[in-house]
MARBA-3410 file (N, C-alpha, C, O; in Angstrom, 1 decimal):
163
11.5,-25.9,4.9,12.1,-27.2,4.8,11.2,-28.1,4.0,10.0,-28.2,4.4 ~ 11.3,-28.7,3.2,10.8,-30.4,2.7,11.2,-31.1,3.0,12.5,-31.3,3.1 ~ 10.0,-32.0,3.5,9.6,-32.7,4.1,10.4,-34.2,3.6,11.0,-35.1,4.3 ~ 10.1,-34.1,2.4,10.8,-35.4,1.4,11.5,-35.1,1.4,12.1,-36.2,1.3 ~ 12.7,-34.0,1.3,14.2,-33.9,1.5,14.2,-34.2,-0.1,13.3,-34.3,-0.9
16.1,-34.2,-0.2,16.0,-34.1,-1.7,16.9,-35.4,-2.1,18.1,-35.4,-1.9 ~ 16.2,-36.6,-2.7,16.7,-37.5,-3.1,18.4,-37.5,-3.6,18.8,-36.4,-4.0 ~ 19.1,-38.4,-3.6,20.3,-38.9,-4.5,20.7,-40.0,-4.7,20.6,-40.5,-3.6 ~ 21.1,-41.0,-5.6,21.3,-41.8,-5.8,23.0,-42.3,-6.2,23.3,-42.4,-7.4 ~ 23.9,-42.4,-5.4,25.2,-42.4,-5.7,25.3,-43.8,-6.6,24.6,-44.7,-6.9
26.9,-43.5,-6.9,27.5,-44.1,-8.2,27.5,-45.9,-7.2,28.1,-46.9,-7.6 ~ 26.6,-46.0,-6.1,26.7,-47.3,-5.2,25.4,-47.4,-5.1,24.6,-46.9,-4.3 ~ 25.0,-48.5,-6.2,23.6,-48.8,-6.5,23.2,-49.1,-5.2,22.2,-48.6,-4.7 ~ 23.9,-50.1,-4.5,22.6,-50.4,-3.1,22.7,-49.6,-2.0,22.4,-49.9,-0.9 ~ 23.1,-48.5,-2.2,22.8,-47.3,-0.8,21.9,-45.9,-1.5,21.8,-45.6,-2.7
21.4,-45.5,-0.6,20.6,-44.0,-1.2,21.0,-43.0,-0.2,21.8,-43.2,0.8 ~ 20.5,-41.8,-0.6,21.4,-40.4,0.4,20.2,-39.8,-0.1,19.6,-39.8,-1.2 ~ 20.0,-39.1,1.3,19.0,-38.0,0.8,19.1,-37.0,1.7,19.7,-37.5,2.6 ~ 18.8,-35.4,2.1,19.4,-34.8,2.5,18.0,-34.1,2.9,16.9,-34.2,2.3 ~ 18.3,-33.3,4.1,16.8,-33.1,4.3,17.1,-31.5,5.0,17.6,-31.3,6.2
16.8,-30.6,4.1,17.4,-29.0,4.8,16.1,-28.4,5.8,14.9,-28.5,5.7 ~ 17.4,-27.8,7.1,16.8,-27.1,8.2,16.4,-27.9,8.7,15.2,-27.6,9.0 ~ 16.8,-29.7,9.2,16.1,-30.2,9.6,17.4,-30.8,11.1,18.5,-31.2,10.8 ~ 17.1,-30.8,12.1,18.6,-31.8,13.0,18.6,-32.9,12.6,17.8,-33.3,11.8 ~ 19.9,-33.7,13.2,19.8,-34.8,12.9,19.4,-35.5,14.2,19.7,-36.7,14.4
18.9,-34.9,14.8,18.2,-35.7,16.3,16.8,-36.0,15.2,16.4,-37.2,15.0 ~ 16.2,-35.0,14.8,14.9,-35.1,14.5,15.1,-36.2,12.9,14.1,-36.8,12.6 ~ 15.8,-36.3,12.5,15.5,-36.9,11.3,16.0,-38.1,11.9,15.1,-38.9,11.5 ~ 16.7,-38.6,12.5,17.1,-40.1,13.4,15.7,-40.4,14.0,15.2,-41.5,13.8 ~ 15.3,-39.6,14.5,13.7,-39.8,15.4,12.6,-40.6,14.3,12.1,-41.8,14.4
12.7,-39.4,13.2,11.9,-39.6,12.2,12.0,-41.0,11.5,11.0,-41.7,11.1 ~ 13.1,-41.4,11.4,13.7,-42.7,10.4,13.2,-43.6,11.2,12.2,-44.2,10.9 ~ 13.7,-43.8,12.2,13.4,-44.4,13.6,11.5,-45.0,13.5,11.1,-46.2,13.4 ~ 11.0,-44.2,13.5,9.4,-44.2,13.6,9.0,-45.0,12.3,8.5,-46.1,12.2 ~ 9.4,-44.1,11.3,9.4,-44.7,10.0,9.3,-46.2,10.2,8.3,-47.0,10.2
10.4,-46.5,10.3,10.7,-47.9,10.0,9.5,-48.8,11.1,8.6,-49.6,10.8 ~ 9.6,-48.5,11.9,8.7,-49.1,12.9,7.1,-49.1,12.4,6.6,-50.2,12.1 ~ 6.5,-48.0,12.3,5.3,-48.3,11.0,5.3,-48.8,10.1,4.2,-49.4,9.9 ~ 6.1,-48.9,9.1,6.6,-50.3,8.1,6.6,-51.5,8.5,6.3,-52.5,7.8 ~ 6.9,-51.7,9.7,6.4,-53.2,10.5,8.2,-53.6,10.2,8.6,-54.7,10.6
9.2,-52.9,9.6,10.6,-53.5,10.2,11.3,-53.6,11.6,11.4,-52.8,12.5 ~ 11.8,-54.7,11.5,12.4,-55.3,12.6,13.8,-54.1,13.3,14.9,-54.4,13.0 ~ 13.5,-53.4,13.7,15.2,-52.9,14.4,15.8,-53.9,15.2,15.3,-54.5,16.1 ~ 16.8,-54.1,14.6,17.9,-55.3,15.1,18.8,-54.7,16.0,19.1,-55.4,16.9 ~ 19.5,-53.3,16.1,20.6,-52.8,16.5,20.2,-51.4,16.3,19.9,-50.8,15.2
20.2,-50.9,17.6,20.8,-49.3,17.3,21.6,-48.8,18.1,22.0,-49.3,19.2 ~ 22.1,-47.3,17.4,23.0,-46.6,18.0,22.6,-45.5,18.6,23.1,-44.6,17.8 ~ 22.1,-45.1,19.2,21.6,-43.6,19.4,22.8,-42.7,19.2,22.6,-41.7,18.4 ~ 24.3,-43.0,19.9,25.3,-42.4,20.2,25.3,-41.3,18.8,25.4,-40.1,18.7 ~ 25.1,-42.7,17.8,26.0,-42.7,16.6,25.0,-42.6,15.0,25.3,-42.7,13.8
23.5,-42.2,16.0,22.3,-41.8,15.2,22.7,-42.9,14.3,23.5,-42.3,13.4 ~ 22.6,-44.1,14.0,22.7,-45.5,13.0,22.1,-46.4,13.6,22.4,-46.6,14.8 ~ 21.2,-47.3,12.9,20.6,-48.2,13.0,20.2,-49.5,12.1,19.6,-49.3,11.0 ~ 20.4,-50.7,12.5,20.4,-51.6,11.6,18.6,-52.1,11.7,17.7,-52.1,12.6 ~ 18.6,-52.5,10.5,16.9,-53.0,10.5,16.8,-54.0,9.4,17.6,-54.1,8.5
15.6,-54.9,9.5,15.6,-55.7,8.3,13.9,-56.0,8.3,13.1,-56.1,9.3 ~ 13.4,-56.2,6.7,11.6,-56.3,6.4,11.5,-57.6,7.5,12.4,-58.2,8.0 ~ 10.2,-57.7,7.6,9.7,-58.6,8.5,9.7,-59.7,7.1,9.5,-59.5,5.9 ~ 9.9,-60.7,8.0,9.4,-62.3,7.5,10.5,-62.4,6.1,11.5,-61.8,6.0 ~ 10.2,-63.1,5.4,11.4,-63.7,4.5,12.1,-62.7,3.4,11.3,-62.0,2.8
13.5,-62.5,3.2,13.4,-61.3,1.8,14.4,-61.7,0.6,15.4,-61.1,0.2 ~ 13.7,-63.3,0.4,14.8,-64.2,-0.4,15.8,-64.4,0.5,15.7,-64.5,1.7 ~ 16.9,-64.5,-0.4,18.4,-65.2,0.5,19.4,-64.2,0.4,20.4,-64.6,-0.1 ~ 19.2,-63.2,0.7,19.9,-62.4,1.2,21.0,-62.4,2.0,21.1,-62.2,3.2 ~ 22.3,-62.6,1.0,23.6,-62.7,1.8,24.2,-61.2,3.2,25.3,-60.9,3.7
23.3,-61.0,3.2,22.8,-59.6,4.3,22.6,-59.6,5.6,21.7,-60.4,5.9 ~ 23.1,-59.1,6.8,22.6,-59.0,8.0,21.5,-58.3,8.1,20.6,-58.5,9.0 ~ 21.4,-57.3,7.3,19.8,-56.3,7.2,20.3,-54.6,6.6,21.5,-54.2,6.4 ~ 19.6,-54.1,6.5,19.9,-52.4,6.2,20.5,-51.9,7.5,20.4,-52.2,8.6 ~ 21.0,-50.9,6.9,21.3,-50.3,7.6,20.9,-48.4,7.4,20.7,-47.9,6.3
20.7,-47.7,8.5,20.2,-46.6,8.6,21.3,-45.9,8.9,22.0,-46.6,9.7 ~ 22.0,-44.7,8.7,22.9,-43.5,9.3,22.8,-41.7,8.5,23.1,-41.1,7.5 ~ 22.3,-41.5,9.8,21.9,-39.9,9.7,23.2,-39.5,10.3,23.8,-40.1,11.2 ~ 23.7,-37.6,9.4,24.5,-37.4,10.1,24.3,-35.7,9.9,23.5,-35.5,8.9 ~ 24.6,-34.9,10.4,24.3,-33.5,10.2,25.1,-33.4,8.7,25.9,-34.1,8.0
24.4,-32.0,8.5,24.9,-31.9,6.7,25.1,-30.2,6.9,24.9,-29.6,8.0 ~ 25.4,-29.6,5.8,25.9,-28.4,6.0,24.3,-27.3,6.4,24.6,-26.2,6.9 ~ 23.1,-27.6,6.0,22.0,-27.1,5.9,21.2,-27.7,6.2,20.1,-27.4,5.7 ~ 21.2,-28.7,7.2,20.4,-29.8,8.1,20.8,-30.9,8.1,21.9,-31.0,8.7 ~ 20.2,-32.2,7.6,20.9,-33.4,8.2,20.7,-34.8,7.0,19.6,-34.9,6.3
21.4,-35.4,6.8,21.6,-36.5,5.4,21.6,-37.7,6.2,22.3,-38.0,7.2 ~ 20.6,-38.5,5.7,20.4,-40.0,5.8,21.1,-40.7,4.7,21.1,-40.2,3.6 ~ 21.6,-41.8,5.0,22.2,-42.7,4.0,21.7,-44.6,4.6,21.9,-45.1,5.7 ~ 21.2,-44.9,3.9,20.6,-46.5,3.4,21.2,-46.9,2.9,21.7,-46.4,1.9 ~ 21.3,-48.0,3.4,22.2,-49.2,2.6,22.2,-50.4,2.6,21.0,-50.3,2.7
22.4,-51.7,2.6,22.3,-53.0,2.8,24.4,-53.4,4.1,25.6,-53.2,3.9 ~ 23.7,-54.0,4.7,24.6,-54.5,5.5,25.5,-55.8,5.1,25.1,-56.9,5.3 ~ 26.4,-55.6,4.7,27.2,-57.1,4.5,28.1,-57.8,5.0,29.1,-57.5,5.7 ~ 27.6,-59.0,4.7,28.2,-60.1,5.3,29.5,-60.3,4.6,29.3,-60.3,3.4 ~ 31.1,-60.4,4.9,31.9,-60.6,4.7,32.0,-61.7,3.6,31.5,-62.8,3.8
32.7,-61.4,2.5,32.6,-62.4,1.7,32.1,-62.4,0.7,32.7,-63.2,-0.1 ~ 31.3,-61.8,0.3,29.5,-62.1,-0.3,29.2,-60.8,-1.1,29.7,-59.8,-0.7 ~ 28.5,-60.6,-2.0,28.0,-59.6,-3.1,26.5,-59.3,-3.6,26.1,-59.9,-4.6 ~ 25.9,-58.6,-2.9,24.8,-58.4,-3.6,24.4,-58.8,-5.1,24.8,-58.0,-5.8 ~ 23.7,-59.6,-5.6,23.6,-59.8,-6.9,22.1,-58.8,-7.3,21.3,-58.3,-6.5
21.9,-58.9,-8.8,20.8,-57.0,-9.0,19.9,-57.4,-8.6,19.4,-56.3,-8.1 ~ 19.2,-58.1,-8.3,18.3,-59.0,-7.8,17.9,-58.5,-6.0,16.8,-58.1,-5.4 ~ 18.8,-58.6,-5.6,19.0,-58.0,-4.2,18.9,-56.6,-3.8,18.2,-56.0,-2.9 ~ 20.3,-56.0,-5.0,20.3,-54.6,-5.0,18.7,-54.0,-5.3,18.4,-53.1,-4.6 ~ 18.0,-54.3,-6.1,16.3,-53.9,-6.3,15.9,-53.8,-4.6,15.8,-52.9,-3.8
15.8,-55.0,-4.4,14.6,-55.3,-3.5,15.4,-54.4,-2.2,14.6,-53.7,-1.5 ~ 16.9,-54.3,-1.8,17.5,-53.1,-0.7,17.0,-51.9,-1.1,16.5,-51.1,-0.3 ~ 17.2,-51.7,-2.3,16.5,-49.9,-2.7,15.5,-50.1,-2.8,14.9,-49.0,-2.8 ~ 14.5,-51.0,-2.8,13.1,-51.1,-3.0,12.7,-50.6,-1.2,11.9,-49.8,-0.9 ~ 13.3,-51.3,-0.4,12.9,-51.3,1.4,13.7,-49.5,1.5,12.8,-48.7,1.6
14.8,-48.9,1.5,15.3,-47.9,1.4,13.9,-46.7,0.8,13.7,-45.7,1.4 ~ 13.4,-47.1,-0.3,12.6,-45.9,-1.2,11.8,-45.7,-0.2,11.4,-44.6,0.2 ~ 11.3,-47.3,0.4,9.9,-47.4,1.2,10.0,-46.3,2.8,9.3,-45.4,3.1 ~ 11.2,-46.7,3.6,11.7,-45.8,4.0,11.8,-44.4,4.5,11.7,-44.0,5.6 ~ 11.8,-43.7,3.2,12.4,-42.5,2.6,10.9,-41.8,2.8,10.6,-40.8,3.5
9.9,-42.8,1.9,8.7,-42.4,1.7,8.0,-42.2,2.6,7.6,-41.1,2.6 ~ 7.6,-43.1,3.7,7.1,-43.1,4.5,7.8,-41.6,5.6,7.2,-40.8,6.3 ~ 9.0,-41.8,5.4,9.9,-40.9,6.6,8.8,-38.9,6.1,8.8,-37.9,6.8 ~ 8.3,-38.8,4.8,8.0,-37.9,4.5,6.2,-37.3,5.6,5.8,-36.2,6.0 ~ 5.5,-38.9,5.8,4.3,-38.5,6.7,5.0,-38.3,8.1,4.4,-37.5,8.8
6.2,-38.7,8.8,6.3,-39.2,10.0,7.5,-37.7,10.2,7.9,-37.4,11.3 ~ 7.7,-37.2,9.3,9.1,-36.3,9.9,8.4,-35.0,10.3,9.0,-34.2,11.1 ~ 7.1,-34.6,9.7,6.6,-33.5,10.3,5.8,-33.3,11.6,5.4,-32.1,11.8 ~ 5.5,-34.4,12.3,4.8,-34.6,13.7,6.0,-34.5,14.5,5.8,-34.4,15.7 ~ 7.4,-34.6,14.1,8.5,-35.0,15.1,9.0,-33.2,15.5,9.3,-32.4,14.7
8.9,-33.1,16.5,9.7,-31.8,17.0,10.8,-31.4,16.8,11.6,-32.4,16.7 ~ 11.4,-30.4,16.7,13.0,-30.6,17.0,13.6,-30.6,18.6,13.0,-30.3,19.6 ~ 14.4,-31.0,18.6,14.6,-31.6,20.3,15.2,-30.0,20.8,15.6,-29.1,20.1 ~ 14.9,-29.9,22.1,15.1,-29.4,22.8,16.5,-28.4,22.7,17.6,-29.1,22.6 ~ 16.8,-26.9,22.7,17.8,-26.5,22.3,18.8,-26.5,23.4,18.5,-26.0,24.5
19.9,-26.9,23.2,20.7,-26.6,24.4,22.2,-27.4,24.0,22.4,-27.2,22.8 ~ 23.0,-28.0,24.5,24.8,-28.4,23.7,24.5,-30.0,23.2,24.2,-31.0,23.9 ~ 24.6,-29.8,21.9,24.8,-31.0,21.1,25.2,-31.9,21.5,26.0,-31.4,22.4 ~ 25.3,-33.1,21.6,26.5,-34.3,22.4,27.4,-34.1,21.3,27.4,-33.8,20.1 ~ 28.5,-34.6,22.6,29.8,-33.7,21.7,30.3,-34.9,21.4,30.0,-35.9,22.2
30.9,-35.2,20.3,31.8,-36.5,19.6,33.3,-36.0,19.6,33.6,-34.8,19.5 ~ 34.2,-36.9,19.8,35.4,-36.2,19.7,35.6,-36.6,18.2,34.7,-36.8,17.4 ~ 37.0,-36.8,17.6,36.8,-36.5,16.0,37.5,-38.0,16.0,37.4,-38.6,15.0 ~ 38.1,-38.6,16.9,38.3,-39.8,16.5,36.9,-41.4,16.4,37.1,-42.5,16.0 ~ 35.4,-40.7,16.9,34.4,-41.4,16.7,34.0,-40.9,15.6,33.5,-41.7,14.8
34.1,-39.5,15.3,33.7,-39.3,13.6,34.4,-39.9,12.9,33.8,-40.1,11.8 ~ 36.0,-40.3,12.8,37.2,-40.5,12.2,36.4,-41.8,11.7,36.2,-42.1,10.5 ~ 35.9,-42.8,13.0,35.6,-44.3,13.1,34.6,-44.5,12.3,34.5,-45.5,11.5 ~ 33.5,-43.5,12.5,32.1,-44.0,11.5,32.1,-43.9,10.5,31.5,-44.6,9.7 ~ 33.0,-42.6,9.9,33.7,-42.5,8.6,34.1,-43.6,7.9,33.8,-43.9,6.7
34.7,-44.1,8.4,35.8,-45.3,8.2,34.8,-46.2,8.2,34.7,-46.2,6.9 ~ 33.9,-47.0,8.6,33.0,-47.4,9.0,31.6,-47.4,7.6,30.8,-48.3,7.2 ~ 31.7,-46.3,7.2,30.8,-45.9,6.1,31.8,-46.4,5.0,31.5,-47.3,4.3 ~ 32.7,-45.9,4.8,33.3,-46.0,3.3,33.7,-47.6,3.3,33.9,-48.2,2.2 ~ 33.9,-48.3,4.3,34.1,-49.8,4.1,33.0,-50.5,4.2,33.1,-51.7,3.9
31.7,-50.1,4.5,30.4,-50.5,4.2,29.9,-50.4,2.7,28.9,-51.0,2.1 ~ 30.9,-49.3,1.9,30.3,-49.2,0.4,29.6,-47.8,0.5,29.6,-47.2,-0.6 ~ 28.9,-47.2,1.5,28.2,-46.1,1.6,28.9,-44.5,1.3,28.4,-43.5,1.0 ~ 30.4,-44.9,1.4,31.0,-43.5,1.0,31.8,-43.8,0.2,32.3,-44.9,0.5 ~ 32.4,-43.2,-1.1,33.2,-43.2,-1.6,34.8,-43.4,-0.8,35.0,-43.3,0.4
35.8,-43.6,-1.7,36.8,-43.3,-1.4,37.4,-41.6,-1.0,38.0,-41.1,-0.1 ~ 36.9,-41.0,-2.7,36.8,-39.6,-2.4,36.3,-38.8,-1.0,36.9,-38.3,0.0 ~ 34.5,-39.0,-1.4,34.1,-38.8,0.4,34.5,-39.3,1.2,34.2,-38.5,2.1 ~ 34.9,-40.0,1.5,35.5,-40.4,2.9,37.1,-39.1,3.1,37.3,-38.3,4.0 ~ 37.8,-39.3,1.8,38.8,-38.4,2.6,38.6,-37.1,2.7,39.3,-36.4,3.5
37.4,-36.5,1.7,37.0,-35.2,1.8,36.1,-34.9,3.1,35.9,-33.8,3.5 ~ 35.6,-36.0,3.8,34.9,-35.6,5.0,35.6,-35.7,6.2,35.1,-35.2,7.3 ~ 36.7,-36.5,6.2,38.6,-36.6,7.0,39.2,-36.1,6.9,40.0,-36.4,7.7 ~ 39.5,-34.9,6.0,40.0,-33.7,5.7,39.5,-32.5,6.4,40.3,-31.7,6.9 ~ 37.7,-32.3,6.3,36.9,-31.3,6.9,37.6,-31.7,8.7,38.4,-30.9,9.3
37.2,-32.7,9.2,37.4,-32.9,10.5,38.6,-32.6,10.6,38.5,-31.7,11.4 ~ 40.0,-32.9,10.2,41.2,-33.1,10.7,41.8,-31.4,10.2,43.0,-31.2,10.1 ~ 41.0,-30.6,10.1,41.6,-28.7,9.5,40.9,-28.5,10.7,40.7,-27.3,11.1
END
């Protein structure tokens, strides 16, 4: 496995995806988790359920029409995919200015997630928590109206669930 996982940058400048093989998504949520907290950001919200979590840099980050980043790990076909993004406020548009400084806190992230993901264990083997497909249905839904998934992905990964 690498450790740094393998970067992407989708056609949605203020989110990043990066994908991190043979890795769970318990342990890369762990890992993100830690990450951010040695960065000295604030976790405002999390989800364990739903391995997602919202976070924002300590102290001022301009005027950010933003509630804060947001974090969501989810298993991937060969381990597990994190996606970063900026949180929005209804109404309101990132101007490039913004979009910089969310991928600038996201790289920071990513980077740091590369010292902190190999001290983390993989959790304990035994039955996954089971999601039924209408909470996958929801975060799906959830992601592609946040801007983090395409239109395409979203129904290609609503398709996989619903066969």
């Amino acid at each position: 496995m690498s450790p740094a996982g393998k970067r992407h940058v989708p056609r949605d400048p203020g989110s990043l995806h990066a994908v991190y093989p043979g890795c769970s998504a318990t342990k890369l949520y762990t890992a993100a988790l830690n990450a951010a907290t040695a960065l000295g950001f604030v976790i405002i919200r999390r989800d364990d359920a739903r391995t997602a979590f919202l976070f924002r840099a300590p102290g001022p980050v301009g005027s950010w029409p933003t509630d804060g980043m947001i974090a969501v790990i989810r298993p991937a076909a060969d381990g597990a995919r994190i996606v970063i993004g900026a949180e929005h406020l209804t109404g309101y548009r990132l101007d490039a200015l913004d979009w910089h400084q969310a991928n600038a806190i996201g790289l920071m992230l990513l980077d740091r997630m590369k010292s902190v993901l190999p001290g983390i264990p993989e959790p304990a083997t035994g039955a996954p928590p089971v999601r039924s497909t209408a909470d996958e249905l929801e975060t799906l839904a959830e992601l592609r109206d946040r801007g983090l998934l395409t239109e395409d992905e979203y129904t290609a990964e609503k398709n996989k669930l619903l066969s």
